[in-house]
N, C-alpha and C positions, 0 to 999 in steps of 0.2 A: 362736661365743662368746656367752653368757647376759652382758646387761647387769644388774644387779639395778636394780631400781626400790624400795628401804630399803635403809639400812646395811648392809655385812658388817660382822661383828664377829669378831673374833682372840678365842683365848683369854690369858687374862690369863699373866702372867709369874711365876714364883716361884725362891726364892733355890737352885739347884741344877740348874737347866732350862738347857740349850744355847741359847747364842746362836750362830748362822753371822754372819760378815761379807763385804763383798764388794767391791770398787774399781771403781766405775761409770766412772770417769774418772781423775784424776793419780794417779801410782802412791808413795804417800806410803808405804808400805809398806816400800818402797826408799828413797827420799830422805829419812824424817824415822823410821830406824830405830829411833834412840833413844826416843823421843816413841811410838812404834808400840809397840816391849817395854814401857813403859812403861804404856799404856794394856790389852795383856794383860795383862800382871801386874796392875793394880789389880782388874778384873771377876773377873780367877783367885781372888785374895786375897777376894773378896767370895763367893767360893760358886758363879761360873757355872762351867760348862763351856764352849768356846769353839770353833769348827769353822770352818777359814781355807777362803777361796773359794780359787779353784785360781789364779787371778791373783795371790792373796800372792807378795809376792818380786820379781814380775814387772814389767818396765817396756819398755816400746815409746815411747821418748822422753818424748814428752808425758801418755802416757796406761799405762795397767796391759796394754794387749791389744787387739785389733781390738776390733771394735763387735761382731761376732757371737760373740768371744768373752768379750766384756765379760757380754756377754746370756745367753751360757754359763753362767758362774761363776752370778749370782743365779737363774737358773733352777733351777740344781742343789740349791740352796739350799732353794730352795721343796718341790722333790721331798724331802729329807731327810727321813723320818718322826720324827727326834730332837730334830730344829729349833723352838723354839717363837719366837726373834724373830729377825730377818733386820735388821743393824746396818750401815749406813756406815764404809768408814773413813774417808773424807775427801770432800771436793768434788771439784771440778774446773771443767770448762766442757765436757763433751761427754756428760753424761747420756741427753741428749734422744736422743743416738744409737739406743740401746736399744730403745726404745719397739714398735721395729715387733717386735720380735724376742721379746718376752716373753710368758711362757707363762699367760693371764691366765683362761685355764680352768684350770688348776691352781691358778694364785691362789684361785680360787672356792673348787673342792671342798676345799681343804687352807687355808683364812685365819692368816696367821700374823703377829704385829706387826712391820711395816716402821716403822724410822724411819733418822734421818739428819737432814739439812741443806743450807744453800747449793745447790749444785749437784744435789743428789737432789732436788731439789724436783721435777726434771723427774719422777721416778720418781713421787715421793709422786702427787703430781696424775693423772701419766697412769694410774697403776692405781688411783687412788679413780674417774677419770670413766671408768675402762672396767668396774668389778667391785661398786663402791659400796664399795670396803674401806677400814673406818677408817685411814690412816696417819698415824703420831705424827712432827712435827717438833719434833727434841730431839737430844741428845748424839752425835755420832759418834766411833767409837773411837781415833782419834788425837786429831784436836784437841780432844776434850772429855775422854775418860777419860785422854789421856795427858797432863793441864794436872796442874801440883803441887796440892798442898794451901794453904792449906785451901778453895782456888775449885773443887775437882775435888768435894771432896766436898758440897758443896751442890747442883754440877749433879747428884751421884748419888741425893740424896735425894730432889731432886724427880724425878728419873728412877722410881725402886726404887717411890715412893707411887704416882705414875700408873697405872706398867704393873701390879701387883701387887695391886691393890684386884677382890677376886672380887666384889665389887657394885657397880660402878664406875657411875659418875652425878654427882649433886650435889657436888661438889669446889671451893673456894675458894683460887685462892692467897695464898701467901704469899710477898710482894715479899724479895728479898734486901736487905740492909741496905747492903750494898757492891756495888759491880762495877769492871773493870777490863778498858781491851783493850788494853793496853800487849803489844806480840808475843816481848817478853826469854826467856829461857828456853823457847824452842822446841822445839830440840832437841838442848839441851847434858844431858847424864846427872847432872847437876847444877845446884841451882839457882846462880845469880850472885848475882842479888840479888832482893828481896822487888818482885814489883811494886808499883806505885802503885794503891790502892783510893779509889774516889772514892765519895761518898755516892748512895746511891740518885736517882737524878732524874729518876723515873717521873712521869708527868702525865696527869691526866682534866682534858680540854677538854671541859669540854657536862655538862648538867645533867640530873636524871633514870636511868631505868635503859633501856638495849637488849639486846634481846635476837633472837639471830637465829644463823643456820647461819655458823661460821668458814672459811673460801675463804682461800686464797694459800700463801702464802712467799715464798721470796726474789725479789724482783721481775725483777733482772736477768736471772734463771734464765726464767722467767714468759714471758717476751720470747720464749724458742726455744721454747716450744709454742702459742702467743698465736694463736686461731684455729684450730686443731687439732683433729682429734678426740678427745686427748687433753691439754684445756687441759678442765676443769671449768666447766659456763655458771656463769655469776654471777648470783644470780637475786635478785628484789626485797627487801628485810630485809635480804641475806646483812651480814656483818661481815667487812671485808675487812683479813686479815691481811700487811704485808707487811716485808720488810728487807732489810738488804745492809751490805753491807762495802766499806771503801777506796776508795772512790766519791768523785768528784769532785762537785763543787754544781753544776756544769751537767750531766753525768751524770744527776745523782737529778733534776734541773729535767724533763728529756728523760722519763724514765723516769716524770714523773708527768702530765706532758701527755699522753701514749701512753694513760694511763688515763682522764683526762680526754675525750681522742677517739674512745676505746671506750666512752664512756658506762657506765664504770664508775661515774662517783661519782652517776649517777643514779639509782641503782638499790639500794646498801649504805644500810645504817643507820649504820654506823658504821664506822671506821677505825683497825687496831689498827700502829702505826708501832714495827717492835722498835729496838732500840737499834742504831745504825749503829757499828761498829768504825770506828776510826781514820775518819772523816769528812774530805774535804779541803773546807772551806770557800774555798777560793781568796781568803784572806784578807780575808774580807766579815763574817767571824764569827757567820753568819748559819748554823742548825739546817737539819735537813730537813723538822722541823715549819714553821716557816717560810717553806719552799719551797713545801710541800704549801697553806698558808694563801693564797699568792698563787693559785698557780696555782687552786684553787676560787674565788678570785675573788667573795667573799661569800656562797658557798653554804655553809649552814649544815648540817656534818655533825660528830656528837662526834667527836672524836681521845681517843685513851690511847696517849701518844706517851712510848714508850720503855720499852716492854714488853721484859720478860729473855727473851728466847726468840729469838736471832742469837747472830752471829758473838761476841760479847763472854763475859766470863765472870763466873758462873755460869750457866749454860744452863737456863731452865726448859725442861719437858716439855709438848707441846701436840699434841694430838690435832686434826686436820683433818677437818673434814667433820660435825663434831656440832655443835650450839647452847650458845653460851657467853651469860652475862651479863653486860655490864657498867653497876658497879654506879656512876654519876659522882658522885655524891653523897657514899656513904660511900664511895668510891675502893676498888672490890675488882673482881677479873672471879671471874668460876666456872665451870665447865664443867654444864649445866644436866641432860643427858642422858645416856645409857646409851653407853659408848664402847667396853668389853670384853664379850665375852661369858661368861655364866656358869658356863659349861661349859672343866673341865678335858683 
């Protein structure tokens, strides 16, 4: 197997182009069917075409399939010659499984946009640090495309702008004005009632602009390749991106001493903290910025704490493994480099 020493770059995505999907782990396919047709039909409604891994439907209690057939399914995917991006349905907690089983010389010769979340992080990571290929954390087809209106449609926007830009580089977001992770309407075929939208409460800690190579996701995930040969080095500048969901404050305490004792914060320029869903402050009422601020222990690194791109909704789109800015001053990040490649 060919490591690359630069980026792989995917070709970019446009409105009519096959996405495959695939259930790395829980098999939500089955369990949150509603929520599942739901998130087909909206990508249908929008122009893609759609191509189910052989796991759709499929459930083996905990998970969609054994691990080699888990490793099956997204393989297959990748062979597709029709397939231009390779989608998540859901998380879980047994990605990491995969890893040994994946076919990451095909990844090379064939690069095609991975993305997902939470629990694919195992994936995202271990085929950026085995192949160099950009993988985008962002929407997965249940809980992101199958969430109602009008949260669904902003995660698609910034979805549609990222993957679809045939000169992709310089890129600025744009913070959502709302978000919300209230879990109501899951996967009822109808909504109940309107979630609760809370006002953006995004934050740049630290002064100045960094700039530097974006590393992580979900932390919890992070944990089961941590060490690994496919766990990505963290290397000096890098900007480390990380989040999670449902997490307890001793949990997230736990989870950021772990980085702390890997000599992680000595080494990032800065620290991008996405927005924690449903948070359990263990009635201390105390943030995970907050957590992170002790445990650094006066060490001075910027924070942009509570970045849209987790478990919450609307979902921005973020590409791994390329140099973003962030901008503390006028409070903007951007994506600084080339992420797709130009070729159709």
């Amino acid at each position: 197997m060919m490591i690359q020493s630069h980026p792989l770059l995917a070709a970019p995505l446009a409105v009519g182009d096959t996405i495959g999907f695939f259930s790395s782990s829980a098999p939500a396919t089955v369990t949150a069917k509603n929520r599942f047709f739901r998130g087909v039909e909206f990508l249908q409604r929008k122009g893609f075409k759609l191509v189910s891994g052989k796991l759709t439907g499929k459930t083996d209690f905990y998970r969609s399939g054994t691990i080699k057939e888990r490793a099956q399914e997204f393989n297959e995917l990748v062979y597709n010659p029709d397939i231009t991006c390779i989608m998540s349905t859901i998380g879980g907690d047994n990605s990491n499984s995969l890893l040994p089983f994946l076919d990451y010389d095909a990844i090379i010769a064939n690069p095609k946009i991975i993305i997902g979340y939470s629990d694919t992080t195992a994936l995202l990571a271990g085929i950026y640090a085995k192949t160099g290929l950009i993988t985008f954390y962002g929407p997965a087809l249940i809980p992101s495309f199958g969430e109602y209106p009008p949260l669904v449609d902003i995660t698609y926007e910034s979805f549609i702008k990222i993957l679809t830009r045939k000169q992709s580089g310089i890129y600025t977001y744009t913070l959502p004005e709302k978000w919300s992770d209230e879990s109501i309407n899951w996967n009822e075929n109808k909504i109940l009632r309107p979630k609760k939208l809370y006002k953006n409460n995004c934050a740049f800690y630290g002064s100045g602009k960094v700039e530097g190579r974006v590393i992580g996701g979900n932390l919890n995930t992070l944990t089961g390749i941590w060490g690994s040969e496919w766990m990505p080095e963290i290397l000096n500048g890098d900007i480390l991106f990380i989040e999670d969901s449902r997490k307890s404050i001793a949990t997230v305490e736990r989870l950021f001493s772990m980085l702390k004792l890997n000599r992680v914060f000595d080494k990032v320029s800065a620290i991008i903290l996405g927005k924690h869903e449903l948070f359990d402050c263990a009635g201390s009422k105390r943030r995970p910025y907050e957590v992170l601020t002790e445990v650094l222990d006066g060490k001075q690194i910027p924070v942009l704490d509570g970045f849209d791109c987790s478990h919450t909704h609307p979902m921005l789109t973020l590409p791994l493994g390329v140099k973003l800015a962030i901008d503390f001053d006028n409070k903007n990040i951007s994506i600084t480099e080339q992420y797709l490649s130009t070729e159709k």
